[in-house]
N, CA, C and O atoms as a GROMACS GRO file, in nm:
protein
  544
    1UNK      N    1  -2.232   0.450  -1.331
    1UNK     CA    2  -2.181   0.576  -1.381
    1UNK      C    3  -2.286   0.650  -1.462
    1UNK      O    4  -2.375   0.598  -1.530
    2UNK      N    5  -2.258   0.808  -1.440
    2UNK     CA    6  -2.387   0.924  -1.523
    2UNK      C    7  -2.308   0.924  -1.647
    2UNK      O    8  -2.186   0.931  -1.635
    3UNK      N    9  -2.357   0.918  -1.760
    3UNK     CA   10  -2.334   0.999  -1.871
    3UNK      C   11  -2.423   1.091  -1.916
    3UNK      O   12  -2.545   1.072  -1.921
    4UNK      N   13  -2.361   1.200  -1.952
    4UNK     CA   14  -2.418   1.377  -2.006
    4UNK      C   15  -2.479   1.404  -2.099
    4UNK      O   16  -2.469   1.526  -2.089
    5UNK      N   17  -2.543   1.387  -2.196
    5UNK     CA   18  -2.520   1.467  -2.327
    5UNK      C   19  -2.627   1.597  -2.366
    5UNK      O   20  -2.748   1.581  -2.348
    6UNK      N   21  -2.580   1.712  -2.415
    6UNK     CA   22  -2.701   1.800  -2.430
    6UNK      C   23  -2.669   1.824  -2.552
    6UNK      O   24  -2.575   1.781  -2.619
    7UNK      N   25  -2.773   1.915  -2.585
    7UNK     CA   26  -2.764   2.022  -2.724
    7UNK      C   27  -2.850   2.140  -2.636
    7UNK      O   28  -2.899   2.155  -2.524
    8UNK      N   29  -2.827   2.240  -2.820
    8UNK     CA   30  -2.910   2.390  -2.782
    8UNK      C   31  -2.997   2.373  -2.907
    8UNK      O   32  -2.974   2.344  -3.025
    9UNK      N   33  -3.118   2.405  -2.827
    9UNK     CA   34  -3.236   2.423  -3.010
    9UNK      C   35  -3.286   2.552  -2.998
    9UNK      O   36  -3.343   2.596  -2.898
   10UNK      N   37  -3.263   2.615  -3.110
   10UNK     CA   38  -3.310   2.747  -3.155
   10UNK      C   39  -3.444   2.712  -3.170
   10UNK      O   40  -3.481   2.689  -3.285
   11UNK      N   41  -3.542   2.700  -3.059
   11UNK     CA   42  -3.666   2.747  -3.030
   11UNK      C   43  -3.759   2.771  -2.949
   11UNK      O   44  -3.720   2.727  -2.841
   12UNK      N   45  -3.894   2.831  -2.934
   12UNK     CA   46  -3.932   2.894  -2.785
   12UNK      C   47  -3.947   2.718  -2.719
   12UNK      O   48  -3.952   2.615  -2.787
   13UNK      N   49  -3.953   2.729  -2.581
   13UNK     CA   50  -3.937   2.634  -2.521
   13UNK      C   51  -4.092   2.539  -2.511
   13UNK      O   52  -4.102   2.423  -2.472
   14UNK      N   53  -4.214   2.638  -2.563
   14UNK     CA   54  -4.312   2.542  -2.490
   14UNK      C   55  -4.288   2.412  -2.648
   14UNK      O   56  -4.320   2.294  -2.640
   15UNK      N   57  -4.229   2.477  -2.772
   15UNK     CA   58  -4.201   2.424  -2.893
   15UNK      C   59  -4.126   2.289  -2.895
   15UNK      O   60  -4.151   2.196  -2.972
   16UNK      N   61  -4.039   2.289  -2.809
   16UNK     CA   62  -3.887   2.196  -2.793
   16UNK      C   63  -3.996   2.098  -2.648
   16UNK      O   64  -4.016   1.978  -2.666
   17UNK      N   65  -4.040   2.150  -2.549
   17UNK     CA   66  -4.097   2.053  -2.468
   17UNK      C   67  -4.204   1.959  -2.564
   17UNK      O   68  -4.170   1.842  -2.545
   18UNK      N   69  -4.277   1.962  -2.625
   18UNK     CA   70  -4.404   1.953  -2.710
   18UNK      C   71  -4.348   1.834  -2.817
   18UNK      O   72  -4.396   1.726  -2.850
   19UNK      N   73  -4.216   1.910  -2.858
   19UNK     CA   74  -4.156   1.779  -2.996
   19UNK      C   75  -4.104   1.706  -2.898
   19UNK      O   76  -4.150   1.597  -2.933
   20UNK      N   77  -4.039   1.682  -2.794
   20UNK     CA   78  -3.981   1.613  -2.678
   20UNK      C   79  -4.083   1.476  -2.648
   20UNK      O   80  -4.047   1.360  -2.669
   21UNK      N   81  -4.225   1.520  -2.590
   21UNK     CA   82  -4.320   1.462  -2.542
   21UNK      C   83  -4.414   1.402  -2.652
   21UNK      O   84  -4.460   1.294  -2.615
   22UNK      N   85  -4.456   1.441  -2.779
   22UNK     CA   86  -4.552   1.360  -2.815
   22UNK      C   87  -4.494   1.284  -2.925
   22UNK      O   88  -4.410   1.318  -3.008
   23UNK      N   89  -4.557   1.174  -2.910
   23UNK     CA   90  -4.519   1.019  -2.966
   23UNK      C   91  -4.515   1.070  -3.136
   23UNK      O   92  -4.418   1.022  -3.193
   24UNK      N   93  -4.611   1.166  -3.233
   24UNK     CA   94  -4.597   1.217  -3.336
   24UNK      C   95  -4.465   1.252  -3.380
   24UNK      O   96  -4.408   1.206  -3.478
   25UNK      N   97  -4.418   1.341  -3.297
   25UNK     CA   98  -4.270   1.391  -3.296
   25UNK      C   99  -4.129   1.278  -3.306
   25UNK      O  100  -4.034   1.262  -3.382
   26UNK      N  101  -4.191   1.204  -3.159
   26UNK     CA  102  -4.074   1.085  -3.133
   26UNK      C  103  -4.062   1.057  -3.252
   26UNK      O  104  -3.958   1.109  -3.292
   27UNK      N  105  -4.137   0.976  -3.370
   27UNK     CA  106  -4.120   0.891  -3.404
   27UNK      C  107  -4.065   0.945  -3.588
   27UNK      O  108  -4.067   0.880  -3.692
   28UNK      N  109  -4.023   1.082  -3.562
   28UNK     CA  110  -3.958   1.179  -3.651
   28UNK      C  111  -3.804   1.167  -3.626
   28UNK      O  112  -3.710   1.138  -3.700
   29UNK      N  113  -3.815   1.201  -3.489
   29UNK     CA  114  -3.649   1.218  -3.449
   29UNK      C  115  -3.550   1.137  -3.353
   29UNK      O  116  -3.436   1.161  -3.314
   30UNK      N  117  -3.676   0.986  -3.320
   30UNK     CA  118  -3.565   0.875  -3.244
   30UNK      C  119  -3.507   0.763  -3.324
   30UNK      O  120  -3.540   0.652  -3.365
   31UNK      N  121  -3.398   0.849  -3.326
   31UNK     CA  122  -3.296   0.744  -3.418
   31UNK      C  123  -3.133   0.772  -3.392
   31UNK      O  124  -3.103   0.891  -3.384
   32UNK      N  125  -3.062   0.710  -3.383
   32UNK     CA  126  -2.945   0.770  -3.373
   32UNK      C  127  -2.833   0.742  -3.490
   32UNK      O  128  -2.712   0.760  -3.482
   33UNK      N  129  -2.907   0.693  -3.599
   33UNK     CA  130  -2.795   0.710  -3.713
   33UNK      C  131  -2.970   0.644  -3.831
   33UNK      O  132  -3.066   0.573  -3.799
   34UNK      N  133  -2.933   0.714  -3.964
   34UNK     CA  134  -2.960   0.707  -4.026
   34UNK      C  135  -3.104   0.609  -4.113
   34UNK      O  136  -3.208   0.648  -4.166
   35UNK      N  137  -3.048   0.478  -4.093
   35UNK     CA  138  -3.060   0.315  -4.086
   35UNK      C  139  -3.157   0.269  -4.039
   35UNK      O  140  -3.230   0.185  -4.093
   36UNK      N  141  -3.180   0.348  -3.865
   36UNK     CA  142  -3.289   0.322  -3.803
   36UNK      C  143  -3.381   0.388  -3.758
   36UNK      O  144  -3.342   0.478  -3.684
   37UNK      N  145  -3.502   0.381  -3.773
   37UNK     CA  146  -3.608   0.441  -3.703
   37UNK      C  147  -3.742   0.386  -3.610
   37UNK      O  148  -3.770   0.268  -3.588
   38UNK      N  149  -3.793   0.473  -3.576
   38UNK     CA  150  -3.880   0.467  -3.460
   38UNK      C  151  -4.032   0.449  -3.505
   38UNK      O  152  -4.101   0.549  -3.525
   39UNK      N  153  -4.099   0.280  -3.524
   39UNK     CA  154  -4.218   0.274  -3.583
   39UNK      C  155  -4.331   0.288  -3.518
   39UNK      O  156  -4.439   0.269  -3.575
   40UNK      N  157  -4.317   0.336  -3.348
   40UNK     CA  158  -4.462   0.349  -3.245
   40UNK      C  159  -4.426   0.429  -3.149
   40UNK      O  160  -4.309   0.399  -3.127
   41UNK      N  161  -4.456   0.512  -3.081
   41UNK     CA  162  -4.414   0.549  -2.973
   41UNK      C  163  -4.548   0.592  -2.906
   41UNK      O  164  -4.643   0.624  -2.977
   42UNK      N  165  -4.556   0.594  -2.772
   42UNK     CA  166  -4.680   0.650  -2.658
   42UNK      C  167  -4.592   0.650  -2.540
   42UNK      O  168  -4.507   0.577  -2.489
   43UNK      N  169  -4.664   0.790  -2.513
   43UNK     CA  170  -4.644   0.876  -2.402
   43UNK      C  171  -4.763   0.898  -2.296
   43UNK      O  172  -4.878   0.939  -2.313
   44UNK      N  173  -4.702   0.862  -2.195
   44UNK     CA  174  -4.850   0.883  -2.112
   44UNK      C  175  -4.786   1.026  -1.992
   44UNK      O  176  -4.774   0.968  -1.884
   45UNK      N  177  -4.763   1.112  -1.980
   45UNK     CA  178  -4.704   1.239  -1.961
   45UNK      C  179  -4.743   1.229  -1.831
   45UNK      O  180  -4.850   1.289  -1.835
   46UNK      N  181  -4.725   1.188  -1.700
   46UNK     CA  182  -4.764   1.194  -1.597
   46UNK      C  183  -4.666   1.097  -1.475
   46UNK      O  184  -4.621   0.984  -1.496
   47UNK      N  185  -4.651   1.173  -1.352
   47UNK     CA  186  -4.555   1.069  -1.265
   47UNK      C  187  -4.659   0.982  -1.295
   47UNK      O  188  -4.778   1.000  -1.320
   48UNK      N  189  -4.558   0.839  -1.282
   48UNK     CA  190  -4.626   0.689  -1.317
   48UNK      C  191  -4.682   0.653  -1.408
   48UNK      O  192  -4.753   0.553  -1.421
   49UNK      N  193  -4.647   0.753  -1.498
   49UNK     CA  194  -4.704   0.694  -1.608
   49UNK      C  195  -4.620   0.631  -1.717
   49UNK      O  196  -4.499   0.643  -1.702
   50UNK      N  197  -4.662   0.568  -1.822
   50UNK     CA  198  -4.592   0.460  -1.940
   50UNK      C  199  -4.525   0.541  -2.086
   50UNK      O  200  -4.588   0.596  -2.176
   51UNK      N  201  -4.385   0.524  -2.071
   51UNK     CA  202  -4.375   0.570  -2.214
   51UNK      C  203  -4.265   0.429  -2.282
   51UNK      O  204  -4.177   0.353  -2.242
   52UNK      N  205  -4.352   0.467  -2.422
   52UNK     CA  206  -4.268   0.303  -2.508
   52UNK      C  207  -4.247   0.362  -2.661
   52UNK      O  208  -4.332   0.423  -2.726
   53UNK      N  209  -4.040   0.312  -2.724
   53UNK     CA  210  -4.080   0.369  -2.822
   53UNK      C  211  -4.050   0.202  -2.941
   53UNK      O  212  -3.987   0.111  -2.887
   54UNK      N  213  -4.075   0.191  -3.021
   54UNK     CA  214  -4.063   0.053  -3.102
   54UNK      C  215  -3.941   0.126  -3.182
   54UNK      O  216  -3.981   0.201  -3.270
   55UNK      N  217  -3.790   0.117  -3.168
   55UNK     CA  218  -3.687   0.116  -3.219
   55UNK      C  219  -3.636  -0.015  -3.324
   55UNK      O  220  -3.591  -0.125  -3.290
   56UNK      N  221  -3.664   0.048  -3.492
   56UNK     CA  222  -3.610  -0.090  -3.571
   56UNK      C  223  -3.514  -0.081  -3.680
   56UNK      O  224  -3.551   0.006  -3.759
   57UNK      N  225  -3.405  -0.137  -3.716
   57UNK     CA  226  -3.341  -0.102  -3.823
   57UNK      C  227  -3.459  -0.095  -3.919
   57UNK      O  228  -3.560  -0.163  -3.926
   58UNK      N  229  -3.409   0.024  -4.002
   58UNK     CA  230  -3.516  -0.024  -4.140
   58UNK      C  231  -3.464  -0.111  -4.255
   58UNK      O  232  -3.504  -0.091  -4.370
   59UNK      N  233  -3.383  -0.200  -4.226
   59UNK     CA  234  -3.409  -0.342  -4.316
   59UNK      C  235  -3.466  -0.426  -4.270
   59UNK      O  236  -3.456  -0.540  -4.315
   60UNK      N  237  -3.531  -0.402  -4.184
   60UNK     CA  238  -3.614  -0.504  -4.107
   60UNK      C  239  -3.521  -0.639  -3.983
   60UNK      O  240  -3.568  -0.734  -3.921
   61UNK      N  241  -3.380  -0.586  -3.990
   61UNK     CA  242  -3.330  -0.688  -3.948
   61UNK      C  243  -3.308  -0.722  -3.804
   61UNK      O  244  -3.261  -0.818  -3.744
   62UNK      N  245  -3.382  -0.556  -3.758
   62UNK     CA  246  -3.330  -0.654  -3.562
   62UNK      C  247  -3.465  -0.516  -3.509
   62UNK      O  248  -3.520  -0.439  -3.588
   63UNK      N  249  -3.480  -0.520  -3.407
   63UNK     CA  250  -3.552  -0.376  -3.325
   63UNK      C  251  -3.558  -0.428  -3.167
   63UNK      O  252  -3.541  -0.536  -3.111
   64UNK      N  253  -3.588  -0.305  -3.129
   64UNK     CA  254  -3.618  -0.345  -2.963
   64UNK      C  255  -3.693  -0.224  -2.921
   64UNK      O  256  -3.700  -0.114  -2.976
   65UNK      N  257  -3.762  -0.279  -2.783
   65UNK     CA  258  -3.878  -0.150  -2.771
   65UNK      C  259  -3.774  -0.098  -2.627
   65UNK      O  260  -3.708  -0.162  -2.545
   66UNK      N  261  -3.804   0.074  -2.652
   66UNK     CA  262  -3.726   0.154  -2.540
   66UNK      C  263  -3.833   0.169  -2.454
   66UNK      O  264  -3.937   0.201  -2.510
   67UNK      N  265  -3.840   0.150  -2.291
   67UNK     CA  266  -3.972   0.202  -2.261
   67UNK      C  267  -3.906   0.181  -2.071
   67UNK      O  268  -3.818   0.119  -2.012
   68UNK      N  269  -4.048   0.304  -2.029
   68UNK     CA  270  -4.030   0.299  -1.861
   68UNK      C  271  -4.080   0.408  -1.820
   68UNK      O  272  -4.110   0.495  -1.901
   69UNK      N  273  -4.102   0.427  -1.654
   69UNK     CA  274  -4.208   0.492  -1.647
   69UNK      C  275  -4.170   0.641  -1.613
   69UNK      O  276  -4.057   0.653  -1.565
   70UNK      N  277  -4.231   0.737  -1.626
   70UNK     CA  278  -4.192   0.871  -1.595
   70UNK      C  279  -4.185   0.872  -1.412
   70UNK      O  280  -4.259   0.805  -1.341
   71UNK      N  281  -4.090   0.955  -1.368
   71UNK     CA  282  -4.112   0.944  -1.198
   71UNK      C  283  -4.128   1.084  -1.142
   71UNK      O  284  -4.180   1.114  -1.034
   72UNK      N  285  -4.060   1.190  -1.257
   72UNK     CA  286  -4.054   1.324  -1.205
   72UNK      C  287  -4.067   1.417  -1.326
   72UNK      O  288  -3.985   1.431  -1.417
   73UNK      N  289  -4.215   1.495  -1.309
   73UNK     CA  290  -4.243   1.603  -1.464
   73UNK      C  291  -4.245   1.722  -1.399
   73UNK      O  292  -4.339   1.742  -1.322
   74UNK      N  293  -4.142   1.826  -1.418
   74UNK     CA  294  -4.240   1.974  -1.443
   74UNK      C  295  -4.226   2.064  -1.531
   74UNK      O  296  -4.114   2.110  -1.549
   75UNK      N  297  -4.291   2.090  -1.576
   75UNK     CA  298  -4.352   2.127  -1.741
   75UNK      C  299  -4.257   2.229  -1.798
   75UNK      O  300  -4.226   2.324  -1.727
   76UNK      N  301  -4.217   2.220  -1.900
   76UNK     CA  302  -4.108   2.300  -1.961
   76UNK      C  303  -3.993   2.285  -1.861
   76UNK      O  304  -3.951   2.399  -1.842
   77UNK      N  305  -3.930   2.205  -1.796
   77UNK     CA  306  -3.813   2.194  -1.678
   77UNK      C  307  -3.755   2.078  -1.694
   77UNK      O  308  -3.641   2.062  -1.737
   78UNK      N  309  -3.855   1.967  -1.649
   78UNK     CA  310  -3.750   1.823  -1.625
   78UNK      C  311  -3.845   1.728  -1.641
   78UNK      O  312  -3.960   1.729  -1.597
   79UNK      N  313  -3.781   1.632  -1.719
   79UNK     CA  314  -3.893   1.514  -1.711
   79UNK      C  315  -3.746   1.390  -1.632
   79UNK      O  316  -3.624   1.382  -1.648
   80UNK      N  317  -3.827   1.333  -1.568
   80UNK     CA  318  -3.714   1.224  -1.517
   80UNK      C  319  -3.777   1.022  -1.526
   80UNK      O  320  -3.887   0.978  -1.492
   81UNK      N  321  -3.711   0.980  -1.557
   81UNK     CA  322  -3.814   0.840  -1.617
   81UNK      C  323  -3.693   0.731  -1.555
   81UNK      O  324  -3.572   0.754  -1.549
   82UNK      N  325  -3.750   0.631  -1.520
   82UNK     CA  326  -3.686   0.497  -1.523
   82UNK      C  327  -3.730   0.383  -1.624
   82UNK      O  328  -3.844   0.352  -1.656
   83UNK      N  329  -3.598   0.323  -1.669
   83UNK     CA  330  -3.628   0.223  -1.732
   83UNK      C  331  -3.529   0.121  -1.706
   83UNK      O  332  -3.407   0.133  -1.695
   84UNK      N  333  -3.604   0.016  -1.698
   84UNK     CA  334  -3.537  -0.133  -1.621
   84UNK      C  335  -3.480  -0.075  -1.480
   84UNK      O  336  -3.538  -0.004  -1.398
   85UNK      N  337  -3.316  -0.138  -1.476
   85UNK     CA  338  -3.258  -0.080  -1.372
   85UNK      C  339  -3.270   0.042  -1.365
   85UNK      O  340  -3.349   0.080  -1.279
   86UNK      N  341  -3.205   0.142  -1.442
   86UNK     CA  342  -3.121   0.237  -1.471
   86UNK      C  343  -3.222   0.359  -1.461
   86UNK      O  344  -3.322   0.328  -1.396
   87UNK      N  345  -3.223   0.470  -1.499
   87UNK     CA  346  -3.280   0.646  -1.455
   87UNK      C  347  -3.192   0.722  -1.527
   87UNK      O  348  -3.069   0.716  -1.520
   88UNK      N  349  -3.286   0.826  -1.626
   88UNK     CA  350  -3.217   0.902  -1.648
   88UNK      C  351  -3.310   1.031  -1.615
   88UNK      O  352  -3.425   1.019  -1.574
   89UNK      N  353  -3.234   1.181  -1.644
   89UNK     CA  354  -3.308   1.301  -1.629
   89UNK      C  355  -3.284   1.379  -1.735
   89UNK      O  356  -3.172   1.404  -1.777
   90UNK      N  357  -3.422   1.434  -1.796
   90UNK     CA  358  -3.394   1.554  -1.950
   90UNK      C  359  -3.415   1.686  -1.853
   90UNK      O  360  -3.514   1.699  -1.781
   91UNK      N  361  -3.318   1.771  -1.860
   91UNK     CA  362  -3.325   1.878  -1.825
   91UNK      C  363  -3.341   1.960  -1.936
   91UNK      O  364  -3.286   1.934  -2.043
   92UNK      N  365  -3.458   2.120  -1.910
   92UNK     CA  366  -3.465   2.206  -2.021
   92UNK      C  367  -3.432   2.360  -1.977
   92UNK      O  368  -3.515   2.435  -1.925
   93UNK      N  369  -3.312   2.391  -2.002
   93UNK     CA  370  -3.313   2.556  -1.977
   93UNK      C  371  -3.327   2.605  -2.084
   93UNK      O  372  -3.285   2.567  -2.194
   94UNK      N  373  -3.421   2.743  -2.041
   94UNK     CA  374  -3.470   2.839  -2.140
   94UNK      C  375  -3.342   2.938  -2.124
   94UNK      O  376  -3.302   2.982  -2.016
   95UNK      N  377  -3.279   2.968  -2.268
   95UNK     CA  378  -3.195   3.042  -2.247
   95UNK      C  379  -3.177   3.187  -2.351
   95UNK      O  380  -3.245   3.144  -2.444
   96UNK      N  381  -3.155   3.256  -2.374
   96UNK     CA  382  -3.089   3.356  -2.514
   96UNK      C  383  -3.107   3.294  -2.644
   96UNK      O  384  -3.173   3.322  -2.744
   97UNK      N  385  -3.010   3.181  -2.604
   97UNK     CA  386  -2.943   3.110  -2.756
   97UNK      C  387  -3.077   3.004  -2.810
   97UNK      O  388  -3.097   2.976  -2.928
   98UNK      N  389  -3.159   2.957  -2.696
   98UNK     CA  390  -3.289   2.887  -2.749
   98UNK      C  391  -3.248   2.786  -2.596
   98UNK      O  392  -3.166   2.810  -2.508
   99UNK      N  393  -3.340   2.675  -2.611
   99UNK     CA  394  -3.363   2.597  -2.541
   99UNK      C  395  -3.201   2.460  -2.506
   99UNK      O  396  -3.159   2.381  -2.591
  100UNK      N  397  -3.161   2.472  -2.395
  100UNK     CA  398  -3.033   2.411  -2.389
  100UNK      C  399  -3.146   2.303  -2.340
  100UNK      O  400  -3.236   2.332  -2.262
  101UNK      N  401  -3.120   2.138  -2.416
  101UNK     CA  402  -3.184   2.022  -2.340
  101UNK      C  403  -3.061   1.889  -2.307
  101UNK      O  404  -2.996   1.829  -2.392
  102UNK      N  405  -3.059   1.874  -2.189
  102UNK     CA  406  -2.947   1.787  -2.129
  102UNK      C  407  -2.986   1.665  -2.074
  102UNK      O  408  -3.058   1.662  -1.974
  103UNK      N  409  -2.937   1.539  -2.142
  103UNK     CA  410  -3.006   1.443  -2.079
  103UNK      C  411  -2.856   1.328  -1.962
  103UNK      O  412  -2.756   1.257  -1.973
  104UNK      N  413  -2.914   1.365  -1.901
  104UNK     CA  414  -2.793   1.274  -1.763
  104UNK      C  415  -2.875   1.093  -1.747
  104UNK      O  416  -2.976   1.069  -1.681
  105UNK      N  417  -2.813   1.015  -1.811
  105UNK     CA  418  -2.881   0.884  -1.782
  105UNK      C  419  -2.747   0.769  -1.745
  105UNK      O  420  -2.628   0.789  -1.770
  106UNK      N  421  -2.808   0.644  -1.678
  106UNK     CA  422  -2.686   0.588  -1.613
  106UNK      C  423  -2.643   0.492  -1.706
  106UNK      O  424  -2.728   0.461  -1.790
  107UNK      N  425  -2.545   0.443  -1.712
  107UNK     CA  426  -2.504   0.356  -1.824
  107UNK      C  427  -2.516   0.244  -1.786
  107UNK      O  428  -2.521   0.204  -1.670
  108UNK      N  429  -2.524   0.170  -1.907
  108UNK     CA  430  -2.489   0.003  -1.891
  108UNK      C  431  -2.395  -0.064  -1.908
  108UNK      O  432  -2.297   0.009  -1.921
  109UNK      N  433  -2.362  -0.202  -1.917
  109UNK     CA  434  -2.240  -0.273  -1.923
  109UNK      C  435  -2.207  -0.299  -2.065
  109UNK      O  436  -2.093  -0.288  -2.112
  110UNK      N  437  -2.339  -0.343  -2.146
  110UNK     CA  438  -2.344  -0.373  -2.249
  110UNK      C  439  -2.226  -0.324  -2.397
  110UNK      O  440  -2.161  -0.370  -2.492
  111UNK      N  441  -2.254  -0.233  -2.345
  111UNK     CA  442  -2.147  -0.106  -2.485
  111UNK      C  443  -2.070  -0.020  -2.346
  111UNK      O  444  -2.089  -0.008  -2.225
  112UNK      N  445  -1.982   0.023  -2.439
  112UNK     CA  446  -1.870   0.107  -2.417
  112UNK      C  447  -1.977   0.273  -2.350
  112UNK      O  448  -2.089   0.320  -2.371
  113UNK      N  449  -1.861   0.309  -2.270
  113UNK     CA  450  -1.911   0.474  -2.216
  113UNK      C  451  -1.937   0.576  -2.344
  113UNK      O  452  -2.037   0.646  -2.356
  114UNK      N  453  -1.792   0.567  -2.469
  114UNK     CA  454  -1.845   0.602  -2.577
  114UNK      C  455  -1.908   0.595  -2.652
  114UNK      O  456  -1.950   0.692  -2.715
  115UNK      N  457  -1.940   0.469  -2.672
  115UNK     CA  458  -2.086   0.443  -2.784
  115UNK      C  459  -2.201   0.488  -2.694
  115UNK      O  460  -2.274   0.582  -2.721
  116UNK      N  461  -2.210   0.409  -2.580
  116UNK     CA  462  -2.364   0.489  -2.540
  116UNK      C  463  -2.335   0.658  -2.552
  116UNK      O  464  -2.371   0.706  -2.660
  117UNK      N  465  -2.291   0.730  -2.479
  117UNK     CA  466  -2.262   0.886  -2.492
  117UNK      C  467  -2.308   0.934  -2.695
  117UNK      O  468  -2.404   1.002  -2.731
  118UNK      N  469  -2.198   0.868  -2.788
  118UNK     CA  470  -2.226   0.888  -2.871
  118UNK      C  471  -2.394   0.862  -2.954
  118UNK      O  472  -2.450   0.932  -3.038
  119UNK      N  473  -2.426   0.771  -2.906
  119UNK     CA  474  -2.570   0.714  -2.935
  119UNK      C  475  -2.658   0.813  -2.900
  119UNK      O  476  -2.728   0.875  -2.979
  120UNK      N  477  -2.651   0.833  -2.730
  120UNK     CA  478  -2.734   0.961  -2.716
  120UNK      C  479  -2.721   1.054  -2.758
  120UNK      O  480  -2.828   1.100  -2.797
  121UNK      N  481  -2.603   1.141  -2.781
  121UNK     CA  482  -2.598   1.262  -2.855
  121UNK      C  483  -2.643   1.233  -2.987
  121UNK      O  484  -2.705   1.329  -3.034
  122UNK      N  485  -2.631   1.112  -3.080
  122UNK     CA  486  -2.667   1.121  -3.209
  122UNK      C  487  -2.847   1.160  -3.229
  122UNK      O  488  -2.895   1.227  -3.320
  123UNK      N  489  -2.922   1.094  -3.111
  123UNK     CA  490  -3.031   1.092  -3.076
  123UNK      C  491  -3.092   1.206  -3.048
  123UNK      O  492  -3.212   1.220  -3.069
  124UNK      N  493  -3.019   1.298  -2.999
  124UNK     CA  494  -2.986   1.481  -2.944
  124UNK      C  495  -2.996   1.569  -3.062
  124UNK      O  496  -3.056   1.676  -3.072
  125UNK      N  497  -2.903   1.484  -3.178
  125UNK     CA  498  -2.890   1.621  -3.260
  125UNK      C  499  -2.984   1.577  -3.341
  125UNK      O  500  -2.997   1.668  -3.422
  126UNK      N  501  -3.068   1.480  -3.373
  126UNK     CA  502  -3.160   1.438  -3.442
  126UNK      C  503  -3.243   1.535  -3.366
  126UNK      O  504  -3.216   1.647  -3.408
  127UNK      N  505  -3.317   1.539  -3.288
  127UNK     CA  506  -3.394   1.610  -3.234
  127UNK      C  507  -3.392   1.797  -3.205
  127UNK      O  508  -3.488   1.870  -3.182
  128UNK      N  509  -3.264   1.828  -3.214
  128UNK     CA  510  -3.199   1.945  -3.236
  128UNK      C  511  -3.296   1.993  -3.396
  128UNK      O  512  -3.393   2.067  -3.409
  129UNK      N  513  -3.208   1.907  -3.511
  129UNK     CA  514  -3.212   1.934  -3.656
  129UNK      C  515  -3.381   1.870  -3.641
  129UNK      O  516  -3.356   1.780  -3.721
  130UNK      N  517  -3.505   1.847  -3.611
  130UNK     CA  518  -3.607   1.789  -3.627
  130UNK      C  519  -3.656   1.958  -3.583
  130UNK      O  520  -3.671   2.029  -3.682
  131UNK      N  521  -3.673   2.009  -3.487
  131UNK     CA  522  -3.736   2.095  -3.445
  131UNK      C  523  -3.706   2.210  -3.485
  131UNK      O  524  -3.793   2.291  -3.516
  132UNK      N  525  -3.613   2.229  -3.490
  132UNK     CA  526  -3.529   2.346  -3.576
  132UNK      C  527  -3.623   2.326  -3.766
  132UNK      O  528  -3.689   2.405  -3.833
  133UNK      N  529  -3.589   2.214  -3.783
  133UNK     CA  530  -3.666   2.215  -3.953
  133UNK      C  531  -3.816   2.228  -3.953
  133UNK      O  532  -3.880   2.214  -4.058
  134UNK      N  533  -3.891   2.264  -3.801
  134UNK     CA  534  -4.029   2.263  -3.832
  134UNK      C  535  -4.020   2.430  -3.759
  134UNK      O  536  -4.097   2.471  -3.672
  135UNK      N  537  -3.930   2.491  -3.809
  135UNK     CA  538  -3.933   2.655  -3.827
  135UNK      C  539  -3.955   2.694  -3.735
  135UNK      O  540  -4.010   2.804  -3.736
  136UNK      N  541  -3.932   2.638  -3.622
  136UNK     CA  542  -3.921   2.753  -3.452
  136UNK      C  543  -3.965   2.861  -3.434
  136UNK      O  544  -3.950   2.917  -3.325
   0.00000   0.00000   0.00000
């Protein structure tokens, strides 16, 4: 099964692709609650190429690395990546309201349809409120 989640960021788009892609950025806004953050990330921006991010609570008490390879880029549009089994796709429309970014990825067994959905969107609006606070 696909799950959806997007937001809209009030900013020009080459801005929102740019905090999206470099590992500087990631490691600002991959988190999906509070608690945890993102201590490495690399991007290698190219079909076939490697992206990895080091996801850890910050009490030090658990982490796991997110990572897999890009399969489909075009620039300010879509990046599409696999990791392990599963595939997801970030879509970017340039719109009026700012940049709508939608990410469609397949779920796992592990957690519930809602927690993952919720996880990603928490991950969404982190990145929403990250780019937006570096004044668009």
């Amino acid at each position: 099964m696909k799950i959806t989640v997007e937001t809209t960021v009030a900013a020009p788009i080459a801005e929102v692709w740019r905090a999206y892609t470099s590992p500087e950025d990631i490691q600002q806004w991959n988190a999906a609650s509070d608690d945890w953050h993102t201590t490495a990330a690399a991007v290698d921006l190219r079909v076939g190429g490697a992206f990895s991010s080091r996801m850890e609570a910050k009490n030090g008490s658990m982490g796991f690395d997110f990572a897999g390879t890009y399969t489909n880029i075009v620039q300010h549009k879509l990046i599409e990546y696999a990791f392990g089994e599963r595939n997801a796709k970030v879509e970017f429309g340039d719109g009026p309201e700012g940049v709508t970014v939608r990410v469609t990825f397949d779920s796992e067994q592990t957690h519930s349809i809602e927690q993952q959905r919720e996880g990603w969107q928490s991950i969404l609006n982190n990145f929403k409120r990250h780019v937006e606070a570096m004044g668009g």
